[in-house]
C-alpha positions in Angstrom: 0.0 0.0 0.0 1.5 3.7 -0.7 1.1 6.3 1.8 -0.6 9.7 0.0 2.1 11.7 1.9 6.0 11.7 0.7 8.4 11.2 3.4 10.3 13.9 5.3 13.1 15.2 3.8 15.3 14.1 6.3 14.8 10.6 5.7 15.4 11.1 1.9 17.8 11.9 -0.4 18.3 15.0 -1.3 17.8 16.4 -4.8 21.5 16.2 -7.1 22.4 19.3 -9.1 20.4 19.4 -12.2 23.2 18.8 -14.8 24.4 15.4 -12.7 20.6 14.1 -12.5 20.6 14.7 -16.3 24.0 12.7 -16.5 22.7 10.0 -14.1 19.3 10.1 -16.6 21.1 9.3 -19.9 23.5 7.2 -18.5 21.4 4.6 -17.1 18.3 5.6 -19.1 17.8 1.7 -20.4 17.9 0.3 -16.4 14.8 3.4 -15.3 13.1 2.9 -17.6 12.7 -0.6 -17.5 12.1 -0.4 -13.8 9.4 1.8 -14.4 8.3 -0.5 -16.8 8.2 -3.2 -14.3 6.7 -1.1 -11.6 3.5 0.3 -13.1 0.2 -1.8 -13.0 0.0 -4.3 -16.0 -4.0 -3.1 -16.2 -2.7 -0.3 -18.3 -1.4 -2.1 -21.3 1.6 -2.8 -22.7 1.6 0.0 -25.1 0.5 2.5 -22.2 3.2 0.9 -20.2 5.8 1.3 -22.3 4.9 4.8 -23.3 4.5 5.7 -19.8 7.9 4.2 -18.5 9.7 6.6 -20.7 7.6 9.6 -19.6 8.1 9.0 -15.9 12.3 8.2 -16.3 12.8 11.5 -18.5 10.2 13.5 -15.7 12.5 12.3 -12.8 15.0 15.7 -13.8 14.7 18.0 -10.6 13.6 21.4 -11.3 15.9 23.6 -9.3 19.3 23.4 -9.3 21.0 22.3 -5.8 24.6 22.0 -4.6 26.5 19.4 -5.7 27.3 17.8 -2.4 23.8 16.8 -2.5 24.6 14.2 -5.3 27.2 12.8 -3.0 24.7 12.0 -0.5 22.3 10.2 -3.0 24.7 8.3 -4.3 26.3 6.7 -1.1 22.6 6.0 -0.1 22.0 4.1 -3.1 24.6 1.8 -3.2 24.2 1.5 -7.5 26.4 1.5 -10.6 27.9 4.6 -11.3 28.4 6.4 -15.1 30.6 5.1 -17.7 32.1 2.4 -15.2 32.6 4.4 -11.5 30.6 4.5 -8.3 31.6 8.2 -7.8 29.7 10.0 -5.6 28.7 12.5 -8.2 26.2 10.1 -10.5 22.9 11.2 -8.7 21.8 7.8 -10.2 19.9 7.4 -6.5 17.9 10.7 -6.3 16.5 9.7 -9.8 15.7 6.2 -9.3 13.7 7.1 -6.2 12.0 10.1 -8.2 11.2 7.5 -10.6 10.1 4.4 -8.6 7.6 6.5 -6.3 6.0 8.3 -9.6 5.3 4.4 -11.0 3.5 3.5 -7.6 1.7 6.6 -7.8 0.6 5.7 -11.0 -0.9 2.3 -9.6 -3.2 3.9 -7.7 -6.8 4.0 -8.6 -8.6 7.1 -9.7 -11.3 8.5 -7.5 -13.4 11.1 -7.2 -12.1 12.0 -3.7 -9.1 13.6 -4.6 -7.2 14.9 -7.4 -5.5 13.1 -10.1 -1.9 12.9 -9.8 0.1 13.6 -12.8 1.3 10.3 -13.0 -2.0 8.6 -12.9 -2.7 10.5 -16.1 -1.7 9.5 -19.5 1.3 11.0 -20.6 2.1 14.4 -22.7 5.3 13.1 -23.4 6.7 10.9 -25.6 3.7 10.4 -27.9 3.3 7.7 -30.9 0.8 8.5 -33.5 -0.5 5.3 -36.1 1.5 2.8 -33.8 1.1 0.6 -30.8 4.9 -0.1 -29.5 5.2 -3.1 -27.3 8.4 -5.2 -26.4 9.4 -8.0 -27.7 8.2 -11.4 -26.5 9.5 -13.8 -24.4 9.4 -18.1 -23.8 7.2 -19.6 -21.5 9.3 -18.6 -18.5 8.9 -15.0 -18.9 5.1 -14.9 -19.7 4.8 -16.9 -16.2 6.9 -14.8 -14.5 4.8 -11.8 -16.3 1.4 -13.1 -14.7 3.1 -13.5 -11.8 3.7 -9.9 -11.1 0.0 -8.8 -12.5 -0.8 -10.4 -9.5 1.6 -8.2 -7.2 0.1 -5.3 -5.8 2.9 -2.2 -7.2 5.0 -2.0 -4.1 5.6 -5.8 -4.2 6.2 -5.3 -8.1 8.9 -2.7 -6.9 10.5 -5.0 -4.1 10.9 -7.4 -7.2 12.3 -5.3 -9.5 15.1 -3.2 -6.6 16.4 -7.0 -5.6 16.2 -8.6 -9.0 17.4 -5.2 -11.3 19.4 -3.0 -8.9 20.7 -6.3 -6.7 20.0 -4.1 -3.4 20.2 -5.8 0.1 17.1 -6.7 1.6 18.1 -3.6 4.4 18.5 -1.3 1.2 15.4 -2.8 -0.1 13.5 -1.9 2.7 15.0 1.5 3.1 14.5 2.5 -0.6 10.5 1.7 -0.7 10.3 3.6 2.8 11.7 6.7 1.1 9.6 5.8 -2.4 5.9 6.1 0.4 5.6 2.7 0.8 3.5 1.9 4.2 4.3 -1.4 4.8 7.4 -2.2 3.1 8.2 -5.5 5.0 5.0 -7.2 3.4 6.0 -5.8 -0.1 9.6 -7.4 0.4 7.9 -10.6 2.1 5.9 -11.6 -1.5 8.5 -10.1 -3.8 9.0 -14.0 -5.1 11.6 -16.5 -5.4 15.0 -14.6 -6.2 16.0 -17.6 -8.4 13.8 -16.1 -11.0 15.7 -12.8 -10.7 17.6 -12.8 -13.9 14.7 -13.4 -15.9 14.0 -9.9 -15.3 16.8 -8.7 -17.6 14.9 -10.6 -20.6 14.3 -8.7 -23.5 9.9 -9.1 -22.5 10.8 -6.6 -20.3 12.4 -4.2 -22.0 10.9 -1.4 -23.0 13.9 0.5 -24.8 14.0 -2.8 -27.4 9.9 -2.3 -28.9 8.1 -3.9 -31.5 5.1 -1.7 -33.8 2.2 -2.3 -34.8 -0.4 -0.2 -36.8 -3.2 0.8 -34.9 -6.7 0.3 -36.1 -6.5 1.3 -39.5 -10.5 1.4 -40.9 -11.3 3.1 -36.8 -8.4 5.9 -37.5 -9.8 6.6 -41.1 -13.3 7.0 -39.5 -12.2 9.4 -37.2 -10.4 11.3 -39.8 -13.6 11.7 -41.6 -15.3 12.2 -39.0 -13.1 14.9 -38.1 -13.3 16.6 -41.4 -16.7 16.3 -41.8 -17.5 18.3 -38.4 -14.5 20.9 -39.7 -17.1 21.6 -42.4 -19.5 21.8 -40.5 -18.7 24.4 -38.3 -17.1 26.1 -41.3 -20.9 26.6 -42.4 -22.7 27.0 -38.8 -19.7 30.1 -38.1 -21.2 31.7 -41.8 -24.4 31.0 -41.1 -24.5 33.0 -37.7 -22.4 35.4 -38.9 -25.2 36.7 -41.2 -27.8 39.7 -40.3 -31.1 39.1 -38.1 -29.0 36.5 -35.5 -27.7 34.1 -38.3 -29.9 31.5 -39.2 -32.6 34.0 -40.3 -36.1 34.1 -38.9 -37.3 31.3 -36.6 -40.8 31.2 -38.6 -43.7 28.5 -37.2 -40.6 26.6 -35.2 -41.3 26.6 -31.3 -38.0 27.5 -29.0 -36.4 24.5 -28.0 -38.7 22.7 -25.1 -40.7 25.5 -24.7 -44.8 25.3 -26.1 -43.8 21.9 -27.6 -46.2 19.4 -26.8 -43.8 16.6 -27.5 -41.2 18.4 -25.7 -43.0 19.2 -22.7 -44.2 15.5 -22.8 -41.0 13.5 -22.7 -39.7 15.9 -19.3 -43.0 15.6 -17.7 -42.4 12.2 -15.1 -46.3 12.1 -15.2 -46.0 11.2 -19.0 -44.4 8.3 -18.3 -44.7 4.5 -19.6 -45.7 2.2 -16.8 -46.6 -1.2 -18.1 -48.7 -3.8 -16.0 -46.8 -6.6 -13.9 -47.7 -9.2 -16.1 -48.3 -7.5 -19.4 -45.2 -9.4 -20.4 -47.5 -13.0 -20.2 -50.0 -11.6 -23.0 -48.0 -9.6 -24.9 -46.6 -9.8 -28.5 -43.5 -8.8 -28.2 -41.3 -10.4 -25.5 -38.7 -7.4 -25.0 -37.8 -4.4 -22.5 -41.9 -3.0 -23.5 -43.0 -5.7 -21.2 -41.0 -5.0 -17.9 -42.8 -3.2 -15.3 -41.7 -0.5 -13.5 -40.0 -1.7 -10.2 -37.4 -0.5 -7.2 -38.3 1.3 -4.0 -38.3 5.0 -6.1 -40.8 4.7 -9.0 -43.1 7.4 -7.5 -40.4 9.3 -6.4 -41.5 12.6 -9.2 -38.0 14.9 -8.3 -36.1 11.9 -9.1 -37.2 11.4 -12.2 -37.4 14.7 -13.4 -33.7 15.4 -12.7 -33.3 11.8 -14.9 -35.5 12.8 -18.3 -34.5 16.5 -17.9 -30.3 14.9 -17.7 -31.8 12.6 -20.5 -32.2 16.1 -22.1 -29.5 18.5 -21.5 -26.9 16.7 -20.1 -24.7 19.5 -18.3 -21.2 19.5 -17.7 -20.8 17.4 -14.0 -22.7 14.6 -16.3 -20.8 11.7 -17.3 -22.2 10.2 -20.5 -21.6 7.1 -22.5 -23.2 5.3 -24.9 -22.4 1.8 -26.9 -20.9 2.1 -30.6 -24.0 3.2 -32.8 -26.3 4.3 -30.1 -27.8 7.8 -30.6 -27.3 10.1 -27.0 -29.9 12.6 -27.8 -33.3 13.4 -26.1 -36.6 11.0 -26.1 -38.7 12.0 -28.9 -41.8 11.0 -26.8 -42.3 10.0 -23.2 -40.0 7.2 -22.3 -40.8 3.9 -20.3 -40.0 3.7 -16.6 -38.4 0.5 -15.9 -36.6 1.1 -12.6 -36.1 3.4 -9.9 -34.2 2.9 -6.6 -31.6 2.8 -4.3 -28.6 0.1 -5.8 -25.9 0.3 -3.4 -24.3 3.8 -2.9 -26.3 5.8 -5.8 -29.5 6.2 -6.5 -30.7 4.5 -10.2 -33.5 5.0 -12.8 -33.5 2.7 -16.2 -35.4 4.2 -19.2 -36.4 2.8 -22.3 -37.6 4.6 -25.2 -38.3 1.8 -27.7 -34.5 3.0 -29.5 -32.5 2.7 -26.1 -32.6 1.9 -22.8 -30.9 4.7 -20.3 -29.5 4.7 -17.4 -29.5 7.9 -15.0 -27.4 7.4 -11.7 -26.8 10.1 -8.9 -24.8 9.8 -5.8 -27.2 9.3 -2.5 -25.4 12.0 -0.9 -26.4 14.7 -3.4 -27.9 15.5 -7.0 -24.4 17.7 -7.9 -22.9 14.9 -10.5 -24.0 12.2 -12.2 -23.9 9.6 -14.8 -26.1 8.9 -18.1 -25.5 5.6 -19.9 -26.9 4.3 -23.0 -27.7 0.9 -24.6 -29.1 -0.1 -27.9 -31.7 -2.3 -27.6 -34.2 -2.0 -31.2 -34.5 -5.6 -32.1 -34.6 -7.1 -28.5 -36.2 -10.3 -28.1 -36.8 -12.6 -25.2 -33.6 -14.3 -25.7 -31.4 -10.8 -25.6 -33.8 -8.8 -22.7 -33.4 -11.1 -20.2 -31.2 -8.8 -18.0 -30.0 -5.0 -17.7 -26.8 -3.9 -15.1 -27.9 -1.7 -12.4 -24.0 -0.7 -11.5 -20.6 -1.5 -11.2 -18.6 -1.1 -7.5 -15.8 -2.4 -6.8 -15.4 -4.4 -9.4 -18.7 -6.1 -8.9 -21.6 -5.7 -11.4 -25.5 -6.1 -10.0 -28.2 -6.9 -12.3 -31.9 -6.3 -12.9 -33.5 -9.3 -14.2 -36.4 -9.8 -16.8 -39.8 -10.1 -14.7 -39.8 -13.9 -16.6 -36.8 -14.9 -15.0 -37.5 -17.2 -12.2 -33.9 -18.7 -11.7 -30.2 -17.2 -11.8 -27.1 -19.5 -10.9 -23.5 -18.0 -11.1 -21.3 -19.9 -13.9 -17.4 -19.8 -14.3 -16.9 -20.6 -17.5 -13.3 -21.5 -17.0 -14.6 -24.6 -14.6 -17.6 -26.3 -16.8 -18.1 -29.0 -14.5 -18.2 -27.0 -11.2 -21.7 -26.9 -9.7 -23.1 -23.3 -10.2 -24.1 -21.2 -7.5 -27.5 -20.5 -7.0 -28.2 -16.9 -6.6 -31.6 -15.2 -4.7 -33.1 -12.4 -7.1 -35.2 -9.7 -4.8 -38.5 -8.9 -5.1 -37.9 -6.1 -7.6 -36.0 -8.5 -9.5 -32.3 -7.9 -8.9 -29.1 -9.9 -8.4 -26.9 -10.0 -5.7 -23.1 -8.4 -6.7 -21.4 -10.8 -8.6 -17.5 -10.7 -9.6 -17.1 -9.0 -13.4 -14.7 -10.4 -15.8 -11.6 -8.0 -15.9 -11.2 -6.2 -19.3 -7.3 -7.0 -18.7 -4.3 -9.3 -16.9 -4.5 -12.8 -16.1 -8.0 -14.7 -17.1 -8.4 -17.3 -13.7 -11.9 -16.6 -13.9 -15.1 -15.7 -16.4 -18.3 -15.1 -14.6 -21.4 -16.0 -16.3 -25.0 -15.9 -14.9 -27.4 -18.6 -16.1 -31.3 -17.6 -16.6 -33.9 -19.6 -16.5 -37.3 -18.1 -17.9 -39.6 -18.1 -20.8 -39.4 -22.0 -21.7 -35.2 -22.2 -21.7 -32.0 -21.1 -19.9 -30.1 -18.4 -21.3 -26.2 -17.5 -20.7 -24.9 -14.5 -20.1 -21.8 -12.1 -19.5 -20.7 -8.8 -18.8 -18.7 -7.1 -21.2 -18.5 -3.8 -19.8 -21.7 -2.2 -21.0 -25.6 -1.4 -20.3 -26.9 -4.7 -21.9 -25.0 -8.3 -20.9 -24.3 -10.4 -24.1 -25.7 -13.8 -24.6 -23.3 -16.8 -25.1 -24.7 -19.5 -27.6 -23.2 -22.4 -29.4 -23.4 -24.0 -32.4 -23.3 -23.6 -36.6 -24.8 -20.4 -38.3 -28.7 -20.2 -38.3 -28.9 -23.0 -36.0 -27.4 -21.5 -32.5 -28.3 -22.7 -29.3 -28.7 -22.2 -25.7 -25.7 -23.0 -23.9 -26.6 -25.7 -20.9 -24.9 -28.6 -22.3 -21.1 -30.5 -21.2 -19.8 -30.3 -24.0 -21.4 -26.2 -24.8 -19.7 -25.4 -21.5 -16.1 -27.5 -21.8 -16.2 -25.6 -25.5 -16.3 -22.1 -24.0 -14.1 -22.6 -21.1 -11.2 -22.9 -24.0 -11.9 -19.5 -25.5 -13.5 -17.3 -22.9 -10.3 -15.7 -22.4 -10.7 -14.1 -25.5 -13.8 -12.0 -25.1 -12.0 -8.8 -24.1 -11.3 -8.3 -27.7 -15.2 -7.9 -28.2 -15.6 -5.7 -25.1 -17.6 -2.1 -25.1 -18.3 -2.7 -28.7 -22.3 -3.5 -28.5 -22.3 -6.7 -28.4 -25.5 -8.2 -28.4 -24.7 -12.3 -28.8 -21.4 -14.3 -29.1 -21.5 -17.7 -30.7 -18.8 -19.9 -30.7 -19.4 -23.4 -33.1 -16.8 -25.9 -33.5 -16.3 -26.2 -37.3 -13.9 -28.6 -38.0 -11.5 -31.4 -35.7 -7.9 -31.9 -37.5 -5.6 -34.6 -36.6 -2.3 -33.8 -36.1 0.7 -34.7 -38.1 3.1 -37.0 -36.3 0.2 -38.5 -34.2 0.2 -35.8 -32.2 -3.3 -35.8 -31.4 -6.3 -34.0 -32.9 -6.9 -30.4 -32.7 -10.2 -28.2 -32.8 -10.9 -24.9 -34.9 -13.4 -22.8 -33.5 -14.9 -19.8 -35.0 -16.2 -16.9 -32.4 -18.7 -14.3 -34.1 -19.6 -11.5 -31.7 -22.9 -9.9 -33.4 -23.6 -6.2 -31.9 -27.1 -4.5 -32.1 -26.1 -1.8 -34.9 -25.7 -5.1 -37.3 -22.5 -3.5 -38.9 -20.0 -4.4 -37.4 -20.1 -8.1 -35.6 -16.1 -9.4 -35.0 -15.2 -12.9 -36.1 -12.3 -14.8 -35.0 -10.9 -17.7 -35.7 -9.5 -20.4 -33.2 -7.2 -22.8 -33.0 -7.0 -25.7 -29.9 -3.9 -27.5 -29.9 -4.8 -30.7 -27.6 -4.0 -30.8 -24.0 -3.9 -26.8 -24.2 -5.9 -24.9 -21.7 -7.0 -22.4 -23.5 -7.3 -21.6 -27.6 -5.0 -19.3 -29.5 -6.6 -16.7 -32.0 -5.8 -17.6 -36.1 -7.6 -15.2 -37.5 -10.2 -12.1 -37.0 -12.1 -9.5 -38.9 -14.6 -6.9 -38.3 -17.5 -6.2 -40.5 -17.1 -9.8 -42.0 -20.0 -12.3 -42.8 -18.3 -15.0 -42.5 -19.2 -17.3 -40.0 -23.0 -16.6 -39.7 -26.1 -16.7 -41.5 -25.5 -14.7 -44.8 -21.6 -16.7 -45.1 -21.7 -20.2 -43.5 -18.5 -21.2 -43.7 -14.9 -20.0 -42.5 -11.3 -20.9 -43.4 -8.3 -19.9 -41.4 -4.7 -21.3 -40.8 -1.6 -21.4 -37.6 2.1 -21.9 -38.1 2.2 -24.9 -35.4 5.1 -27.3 -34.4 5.6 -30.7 -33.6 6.5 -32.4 -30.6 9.6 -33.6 -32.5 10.3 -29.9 -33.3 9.0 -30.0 -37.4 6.8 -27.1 -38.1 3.7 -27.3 -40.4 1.5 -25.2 -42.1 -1.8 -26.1 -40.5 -4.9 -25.1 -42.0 -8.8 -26.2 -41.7 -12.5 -24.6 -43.3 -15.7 -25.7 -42.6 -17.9 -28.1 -44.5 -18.5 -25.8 -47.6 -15.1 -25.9 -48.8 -13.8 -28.9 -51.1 -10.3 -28.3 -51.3 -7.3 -26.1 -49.7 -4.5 -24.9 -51.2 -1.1 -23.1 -49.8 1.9 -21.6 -51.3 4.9 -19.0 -51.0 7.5 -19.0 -48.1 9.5 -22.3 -49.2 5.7 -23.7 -49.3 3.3 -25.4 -51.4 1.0 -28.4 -51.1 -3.0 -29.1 -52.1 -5.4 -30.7 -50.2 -8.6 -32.2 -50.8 -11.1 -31.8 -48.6 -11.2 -28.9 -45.7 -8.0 -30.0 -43.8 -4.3 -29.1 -44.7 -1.1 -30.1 -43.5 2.4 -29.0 -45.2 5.5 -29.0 -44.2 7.3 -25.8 -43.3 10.8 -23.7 -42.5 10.0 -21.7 -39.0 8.8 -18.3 -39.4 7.2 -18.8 -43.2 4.8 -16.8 -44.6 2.6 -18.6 -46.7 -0.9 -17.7 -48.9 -4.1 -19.5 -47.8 -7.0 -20.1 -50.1 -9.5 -22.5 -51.0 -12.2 -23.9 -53.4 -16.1 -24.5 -52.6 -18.0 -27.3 -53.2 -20.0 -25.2 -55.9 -16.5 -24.7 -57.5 -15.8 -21.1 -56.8 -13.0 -19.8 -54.4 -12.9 -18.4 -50.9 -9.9 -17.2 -49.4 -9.3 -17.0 -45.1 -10.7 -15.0 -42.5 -9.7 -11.5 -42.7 
C-alpha cells in the first residue's frame, strides 16, 4: 500500500544538481526505464506501459538546481552502478531512481473522485506515438509466467521485485529504498516479492521497453475518425457563416417553437407524469417479449424529483454529467415519453433505467447529493426474449449487479473456465435484482469468467458482462442454428476461448456464438486439434467481430488464427470460414496447418519455401520456422474463398 504523503526530507535523499541528475538520466536511461516499466500496474497495457515508462524516467529531472554535495549523499545511499564504469559520488543515479520508482507506484493507484489526479495517474504528454502501438518483444514460457506472476503483485511488491532482481539491493537497502519511495508497509512488499531464483529473468528482452516492436493501430477506426473529423470541420465552417449573417444568423425562426418550450412533444418526454408504466404481467400476454413488457419496479418509481432530474439529464446533459453510450447508439433526447423501468436505491447511488423503444438509459446520482451524475446508453431496437433477459444496475468495486427480466424465475452463477463446477445459486429480490457478482476484468490474467445462467420463458439463457448497459448472450453452435448453452460439451467448448472476449468488449455486443467447425488430426500422431470460430454480433448489425481459433490438444486455452470486423463470415448470410496457424511438432517439425468448414472442397497453400493441395477442408504442409505462406480454397459449388480477414 503507498502512503498519500511523501516522506520527510530528512529521511530522503536529497535532490542532485540538475546537470548530474541529467547525466545520471542518460546514462542509465535503459535500467529506469525498465524499472518503471516493471513497476506500473500491467491493467494499463503494454503500449501504455511502455509509453509511460519513458515519460516517468525522462520526468525524474529535478527542477531547481541544488549544490553538488547533495549528489554525493544520494549516491552513497543508493549503493548502485555509477556512469561510464565508477561508483563516484557524483552520479545522482539514486535521487533519480527514487523520483522514478515512487512516480510508477503513484501511477498504480486507482482514480477517485475524492481527490485529485496525480500527474502520474494521467496519460502522458510526453513521448507520444501516433499510427503505432509499441510493445516489447516477447518472451518463452518462463517470462510470460513470470509476467502473470507480477499482475498479481500489488505495485510496491512489483517494486521490491524489481530493486532486488534489477538493482541487486540488500534486503536492508530494499526496505530503506521503498520507505523513502511512500511505501506503508514495506516488509509485506519485500515478504511476497517472489523467489529470487527467477531474478535474472527480469533482464529478458519481455521486459524491456527500450528494445519495442510496432504495430499499426486500427486502421478502418483511425480513417473513421479522420472523416469524422473533417466532416465536423465543415460543418462548423458553415454553422460560423451562417451565424455570422444579419437578423442573428440563421434567419427568422418562422412557425418553429424555442427548444422545449410550447412543444407538446417536448414538454411531454420531461414531464415524469407522462411516463410509460406497463402492468406486472403485461409481459405473459404480450406480442412482443422485450424491454416494452417489464414493469416498472425499485423502491423510487413514485419518487417525481427523481425522475425529473433523470429525463430533464436525458435532455441536457450539463457539464458534472458523465455520458456514455455503446458504438452506434444515438445520446440525444426521447422523442416522446420514455418507459419507466426502474427506480431505486442500488448500493451507494440512486438509479432510474429508461427505455424509449430505441435505447434503454440509465441515469445514476450519488445518495449523498444530486451535484454529479452519470447517463448511460444501450441499444436495444430488435430485442427479443432471448437478448432482454437482463440489464446492469451498477458496477462497484469491481462487482456488477443486475436487474432481471420479470420472466426470470432462476439465476445461478457460472465460471466458464470450470464447466463441470456446480453453479451457485443466486436469490433475485422482489424487484427482480441480483446480488453483486465478480465481473470479468477487461485486462491481466484470465483465472476466472463469470457468467449468470437464466432460466425463464421455456429455456435457460447465458450470459456475460462485457462492460456495457446490456449483458451479451453466449450460444453455441453452426450459423442459423445457434443454441442455448446448458450442455457439457457447450460449456467444456467455451471454457477454451472465454479468455478471449476482451477483444469484443464495449463494442455493443449483443450475442457471441462460438461453433466448432472442423476437428484436424495432427501430423506425427500428435493428437487431434479443434478450430473454433467466435462471431460477436452487436445491435447496430455492422459491425459483428469474427475470430478464428485454434485448440492444440491438451492446451488450456485456444489461441486466436484469425479475426475480422464487418465480415460475414461465420454466420447466417456466409456459413462457412477458413483460417490457418504456423504450429510445431512435438519432434520440433513445423507445419503449415490449416482447416475450413464443410462448404469448402479443397485447400490450397503456397509462397515461403511452401506449397501443397489438399482435398477436402483439412491441410497439412511441411514448413521452415517463421514462413509466410498464402491460404485459399475452393467450394463445393467450384468457386474460391480465401481465409478469414
Amino acid at each position: 500500500m503507498l502512503n498519500v504523503t511523501a516522506p520527510d526530507t530528512a529521511t530522503r535523499p536529497l535532490s542532485p544538481d540538475v546537470e548530474q541528475a541529467e547525466a545520471a538520466i542518460v546514462e542509465h536511461y535503459p535500467r529506469l526505464v525498465r524499472l518503471a516499466y516493471l513497476v506500473l500496474p500491467p491493467s494499463l497495457g503494454r503500449n501504455r506501459r511502455v509509453l509511460t515508462a519513458h515519460s516517468l524516467a525522462q520526468r525524474a529531472l529535478p527542477r531547481g538546481r541544488r549544490d553538488g554535495a547533495a549528489a554525493a549523499q544520494a549516491a552513497v545511499q543508493g549503493g548502485v552502478p555509477g556512469q561510464r564504469g565508477g561508483a563516484g559520488p557524483e552520479s545522482g543515479y539514486a535521487y533519480v531512481r527514487l523520483r522514478v520508482l515512487r512516480s510508477a507506484l503513484e501511477a498504480g493507484i486507482p482514480l477517485t473522485f475524492r481527490a485529485l489526479p496525480r500527474r502520474s495517474q494521467l496519460p502522458p504528454l510526453l513521448p507520444q506515438v501516433w499510427g503505432l502501438r509499441l510493445f516489447p518483444r516477447s518472451g518463452g514460457a518462463e517470462e510470460l509466467a513470470l509476467d502473470q506472476w507480477l499482475a498479481t503483485l500489488d505495485g510496491p511488491g512489483r517494486a521490491a521485485c524489481v530493486l532486488r532482481a534489477l538493482e541487486r539491493l540488500s534486503e536492508p537497502d530494499v526496505l530503506r529504498v521503498l520507505t523513502e519511495a511512500g511505501v506503508a508497509n514495506p516488509a509485506a512488499a519485500v515478504a511476497e516479492s517472489g523467489d529470487p531464483a527467477t531474478d535474472e529473468l527480469f533482464a529478458s528482452p519481455e521486459f524491456d521497453p527500450c528494445a519495442l516492436q510496432a504495430r499499426p493501430t486500427d486502421l478502418l477506426r483511425r480513417r473513421r475518425f479522420v472523416r469524422a473529423g473533417i466532416a465536423a470541420g465543415a460543418a462548423l465552417l458553415v454553422c460560423g457563416a451562417l451565424l455570422a449573417l444579419p437578423g442573428g444568423g440563421w434567419g427568422a425562426d418562422g412557425a418553429a417553437a424555442p427548444p422545449y418550450a410550447r412543444n407538446a412533444a417536448a414538454e411531454q418526454a420531461l414531464d415524469p407524469g407522462q411516463l410509460v408504466r406497463a402492468a406486472p404481467d403485461v409481459w405473459r400476454t404480450s406480442s412482443r417479449t422485450d424491454y416494452s413488457g417489464w414493469p416498472a419496479r425499485g423502491d423510487r418509481v413514485d419518487d417525481t424529483a427523481l425522475l425529473r432530474r433523470a429525463l430533464a439529464v436525458w435532455a441536457r446533459p450539463g457539464r458534472s454529467v458523465v455520458v456514455s453510450a455503446t458504438p452506434g447508439t444515438p445520446s440525444g433526447p426521447p422523442m416522446g415519453p420514455p418507459q419507466l423501468l426502474f427506480a431505486g436505491t442500488v448500493d451507494q447511488a440512486v438509479v432510474v433505467l429508461l427505455y424509449d423503444g430505441l435505447r434503454v438509459a440509465r441515469y445514476a446520482e450519488p445518495r449523498s447529493g444530486t451535484d454529479v451524475a452519470a447517463l448511460d446508453f444501450a441499444r436495444t431496437d430488435g430485442a427479443s426474449a432471448d437478448t432482454a433477459t437482463a440489464l446492469v444496475l451498477s458496477r462497484v468495486d469491481g462487482n456488477v449487479r443486475y436487474l432481471a427480466a420479470p420472466w426470470v424465475t432462476g439465476v445461478v452463477l457460472r465460471d466458464l473456465l470450470k464447466p463441470t463446477a456446480a453453479p451457485a445459486e443466486l436469490r433475485l429480490t422482489a424487484d427482480g435484482t441480483t446480488p453483486p457478482v465478480a465481473s470479468p476484468a477487461p485486462e491481466g490474467t484470465c483465472a476466472s469468467w463469470n457468467a449468470l445462467a437464466l432460466t425463464g420463458d421455456g429455456g435457460t439463457r447465458l450470459i456475460t458482462d462485457l462492460g456495457e448497459l446490456t449483458p451479451a448472450r453466449l450460444t453455441s453452435g453452426a450459423p442459423g442454428a445457434e443454441r442455448n448453452v446448458t450442455e457439457g460439451a457447450e460449456l467444456g467448448e467455451w471454457s477454451r476461448i472465454a479468455c478471449l472476449l476482451p477483444s469484443v468488449r464495449s463494442h455493443g455486443v449483443r450475442t457471441v456464438n462460438a461453433w466448432t467447425y472442423a476437428k484436424q488430426p495432427l501430423p506425427e500422431g500428435d493428437g487431434t486439434a479443434t478450430w473454433l470460430c467466435t462471431r460477436a454480433e452487436t445491435w447496430q448489425g455492422t459491425a459483428d467481430r469474427v475470430q478464428a481459433q485454434f485448440l492444440a490438444p491438451g492446451a488450456p486455452l485456444a489461441a486466436q488464427a484469425a479475426k475480422a470486423e464487418g465480415s460475414p463470415a461465420c454466420g447466417p448470410r456466409e456459413p462457412r470460414v477458413l483460417a490457418g496457424v504456423l504450429w510445431k511438432s512435438k519432434a520440433g517439425q513445423w507445419y503449415v496447418l490449416a482447416a475450413g468448414s464443410a462448404q469448402f472442397a479443397s485447400l490450397t497453400v503456397g509462397g515461403g519455401q511452401v506449397s501443397g493441395v489438399a482435398v477436402g477442408n483439412r491441410l497439412a504442409v511441411k514448413a521452415p520456422a517463421g514462413a509466410q505462406v498464402e491460404l485459399s480454397g475452393k467450394l463445393t459449388d467450384g468457386s474460391k474463398a480465401g481465409v478469414l480477414r
